[in-house]
C-alpha positions in Angstrom: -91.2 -95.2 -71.4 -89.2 -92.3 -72.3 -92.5 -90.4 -73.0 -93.5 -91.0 -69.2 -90.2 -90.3 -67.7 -89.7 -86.6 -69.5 -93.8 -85.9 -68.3 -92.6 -86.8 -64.9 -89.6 -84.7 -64.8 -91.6 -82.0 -66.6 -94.1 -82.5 -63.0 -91.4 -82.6 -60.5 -90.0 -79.4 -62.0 -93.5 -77.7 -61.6 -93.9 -78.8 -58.6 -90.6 -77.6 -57.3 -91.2 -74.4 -59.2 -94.3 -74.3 -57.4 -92.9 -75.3 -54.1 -90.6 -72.5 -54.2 -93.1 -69.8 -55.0 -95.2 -70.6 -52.0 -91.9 -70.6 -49.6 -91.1 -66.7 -51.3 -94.6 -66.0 -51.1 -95.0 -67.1 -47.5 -91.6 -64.9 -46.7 -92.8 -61.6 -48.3 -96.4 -61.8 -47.2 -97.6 -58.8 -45.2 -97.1 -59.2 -41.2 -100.0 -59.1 -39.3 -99.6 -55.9 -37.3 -99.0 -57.9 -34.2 -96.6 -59.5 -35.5 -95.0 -56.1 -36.4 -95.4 -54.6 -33.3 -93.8 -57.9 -31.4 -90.8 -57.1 -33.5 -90.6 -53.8 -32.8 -91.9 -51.8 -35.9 -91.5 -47.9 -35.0 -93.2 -47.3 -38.4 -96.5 -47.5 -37.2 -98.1 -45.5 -34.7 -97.0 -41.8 -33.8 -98.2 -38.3 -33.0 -101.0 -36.5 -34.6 -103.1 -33.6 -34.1 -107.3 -34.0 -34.6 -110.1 -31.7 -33.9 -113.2 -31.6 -31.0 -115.8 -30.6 -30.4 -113.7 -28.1 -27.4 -110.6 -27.5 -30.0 -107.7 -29.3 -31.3 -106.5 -32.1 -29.9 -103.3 -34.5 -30.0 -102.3 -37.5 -29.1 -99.4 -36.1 -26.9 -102.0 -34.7 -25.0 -102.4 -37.6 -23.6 -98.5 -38.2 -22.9 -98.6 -40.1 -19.3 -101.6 -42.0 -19.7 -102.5 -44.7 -21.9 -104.5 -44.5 -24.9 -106.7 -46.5 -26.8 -107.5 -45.6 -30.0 -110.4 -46.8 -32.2 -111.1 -45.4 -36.0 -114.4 -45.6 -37.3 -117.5 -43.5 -38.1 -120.4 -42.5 -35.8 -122.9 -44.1 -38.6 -121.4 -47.1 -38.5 -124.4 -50.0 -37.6 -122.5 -52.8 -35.5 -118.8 -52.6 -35.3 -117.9 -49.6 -33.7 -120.5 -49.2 -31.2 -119.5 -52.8 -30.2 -115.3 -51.4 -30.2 -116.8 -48.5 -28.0 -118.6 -50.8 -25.9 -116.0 -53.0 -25.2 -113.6 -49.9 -24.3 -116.4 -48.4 -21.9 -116.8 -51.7 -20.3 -112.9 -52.0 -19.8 -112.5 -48.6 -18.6 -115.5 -49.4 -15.5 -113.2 -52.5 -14.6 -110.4 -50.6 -14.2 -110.0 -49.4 -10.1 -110.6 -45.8 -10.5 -107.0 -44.5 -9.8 -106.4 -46.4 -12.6 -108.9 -45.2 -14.7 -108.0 -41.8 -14.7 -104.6 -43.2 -15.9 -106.7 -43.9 -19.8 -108.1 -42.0 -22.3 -110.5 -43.4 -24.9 -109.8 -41.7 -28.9 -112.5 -42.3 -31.3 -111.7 -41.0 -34.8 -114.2 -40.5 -37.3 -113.1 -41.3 -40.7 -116.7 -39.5 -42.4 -115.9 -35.7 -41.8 -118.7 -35.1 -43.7 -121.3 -36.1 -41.6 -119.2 -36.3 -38.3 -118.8 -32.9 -37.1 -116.8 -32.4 -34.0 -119.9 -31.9 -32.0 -121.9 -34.8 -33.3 -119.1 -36.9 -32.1 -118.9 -35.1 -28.8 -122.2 -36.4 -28.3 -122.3 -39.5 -30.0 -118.9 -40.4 -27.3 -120.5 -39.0 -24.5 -123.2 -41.7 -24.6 -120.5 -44.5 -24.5 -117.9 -42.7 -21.4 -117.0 -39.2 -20.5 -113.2 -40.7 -21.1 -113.4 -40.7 -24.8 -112.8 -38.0 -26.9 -114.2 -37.7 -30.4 -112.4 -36.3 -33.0 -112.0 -35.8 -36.9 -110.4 -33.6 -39.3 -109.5 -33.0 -43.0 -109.7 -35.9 -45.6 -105.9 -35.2 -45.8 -105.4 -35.4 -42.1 -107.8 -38.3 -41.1 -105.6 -40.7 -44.2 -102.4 -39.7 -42.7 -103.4 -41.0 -38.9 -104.9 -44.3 -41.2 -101.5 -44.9 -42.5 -99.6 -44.1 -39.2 -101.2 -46.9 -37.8 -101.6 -49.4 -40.5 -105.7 -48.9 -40.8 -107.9 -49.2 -44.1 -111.3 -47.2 -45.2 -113.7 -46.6 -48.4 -116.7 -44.5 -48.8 -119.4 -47.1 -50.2 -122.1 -45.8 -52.2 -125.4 -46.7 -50.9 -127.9 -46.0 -53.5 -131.2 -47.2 -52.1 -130.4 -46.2 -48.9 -130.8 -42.5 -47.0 -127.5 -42.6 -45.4 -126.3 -42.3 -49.0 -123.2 -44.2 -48.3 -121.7 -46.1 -45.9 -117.8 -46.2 -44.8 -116.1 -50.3 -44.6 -113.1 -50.0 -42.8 -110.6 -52.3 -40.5 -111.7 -52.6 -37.0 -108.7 -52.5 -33.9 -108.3 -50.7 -30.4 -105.0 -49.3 -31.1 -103.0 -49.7 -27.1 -100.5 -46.4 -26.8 -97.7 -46.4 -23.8 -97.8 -43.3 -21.8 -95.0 -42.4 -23.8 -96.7 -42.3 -27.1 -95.7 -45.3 -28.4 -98.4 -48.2 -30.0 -97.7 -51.2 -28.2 -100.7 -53.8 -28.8 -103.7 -54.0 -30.9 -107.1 -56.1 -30.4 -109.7 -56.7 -32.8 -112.8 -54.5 -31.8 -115.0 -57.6 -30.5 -112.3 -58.7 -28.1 -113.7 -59.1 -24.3 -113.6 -55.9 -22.0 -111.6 -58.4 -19.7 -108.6 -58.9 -22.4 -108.5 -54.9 -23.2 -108.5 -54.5 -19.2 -106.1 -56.8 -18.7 -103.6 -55.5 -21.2 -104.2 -51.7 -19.8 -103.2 -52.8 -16.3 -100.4 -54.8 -18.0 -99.0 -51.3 -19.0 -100.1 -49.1 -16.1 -98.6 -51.9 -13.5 -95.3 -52.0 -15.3 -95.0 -47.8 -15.4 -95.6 -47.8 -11.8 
C-alpha cells in the first residue's frame, strides 16, 4: 500500500510539473502577428527604401495612401501569383476614387534572378498599381524582419530553376501614415482585403 501511495504522489507531481510547463509554455509562446498588431506592437512594420525598375523607391512614398505589401519572389509557382491575384482583384472592387487611394508593393526576396525590370514586368501583368521592387541581400532581410516575415533559398538539384525560395505568405495593410495595421494570409478573398481597405480609407475621410 505504501508502494502505490508514493507511485501516485510521484504521478501527481509530474503531472502538476507538467501542468505547469504547458500554462508557461502557453504564456511565452510567440503571438501570432495579429494578435501583435491588435495590441498595438510598433515593432513591426516601418519605413524602408527598395529599388525599381524607374529608381529607388520607399514606402513613404506612398505616405497618404494605403499600402499593401506582399514579399515573395517572381519564380514562385502558386502562392504569390495567387497573393497578387487577390490584391488585383481587390483593387478593381474598389470605386475608382478610391483606388487611386492604394498602392500595391511586391518585394522580391531572389535579387538574383529578380532584377528591377523583370519585376516591373512580371507586376505589370497583375495591375499598373503595384510596384516591384528588390534590393541587396542586406536590405531585402532587414524589410523581412521589420515586418515579422521568414525566407530560405532551397536547393533544387534536379530542377533548372536551381533553387527555389519557401517563405511566409501575408498582404501586409499600411495606414496612410505608414503604419501596419492588419495582415491577411495571401489566399484570403479579394472581398475581405477590399473590405479592410475601405475600412481604412472610410475612417481617413
Amino acid at each position: 500500500m505504501n508502494t502505490q501511495l508514493k507511485t501516485l504522489k510521484i504521478l501527481l507531481l509530474l503531472t502538476t510539473c507538467l501542468l505547469g510547463g504547458l500554462a508557461l509554455a502557453f504564456m511565452l509562446r510567440p503571438q501570432p502577428m495579429e494578435a501583435r498588431l491588435a495590441m498595438g506592437d510598433s515593432k513591426l512594420g516601418g519605413d524602408f527604401t527598395l529599388m525599381s525598375a524607374a529608381g529607388p523607391v520607399s514606402l513613404a512614398d506612398y505616405r497618404g495612401k494605403v499600402s499593401v505589401i506582399y514579399i515573395g519572389y517572381a519564380s514562385c509557382p502558386d502562392v504569390c501569383p495567387t497573393a497578387l491575384a487577390v490584391m488585383t482583384q481587390s483593387l478593381k472592387q474598389l470605386p475608382e476614387a478610391q483606388r487611386e487611394q492604394v498602392q500595391g508593393i511586391f518585394i522580391s526576396v531572389d535579387p538574383e534572378r529578380d532584377t528591377p525590370e523583370k519585376l516591373a514586368d512580371y507586376t505589370a501583368f497583375f495591375s499598373p498599381q503595384i510596384v516591384g521592387i528588390t534590393g541587396t541581400r542586406e536590405q531585402i532581410d532587414t524589410v523581412v524582419r521589420q515586418y515579422g516575415a521568414f525566407y530560405r533559398k532551397v536547393e533544387m538539384k534536379d530542377s533548372a530553376m536551381g533553387y527555389a525560395v519557401d517563405h511566409s505568405s501575408r498582404l501586409y495593410v499600411v495606414n496612410p501614415q505608414g503604419k501596419l495595421v492588419d495582415t491577411l494570409l495571401h489566399n484570403s478573398t479579394p472581398r475581405a482585403l477590399t473590405t479592410r481597405l475601405l475600412d481604412i480609407l472610410n475612417t481617413q475621410g
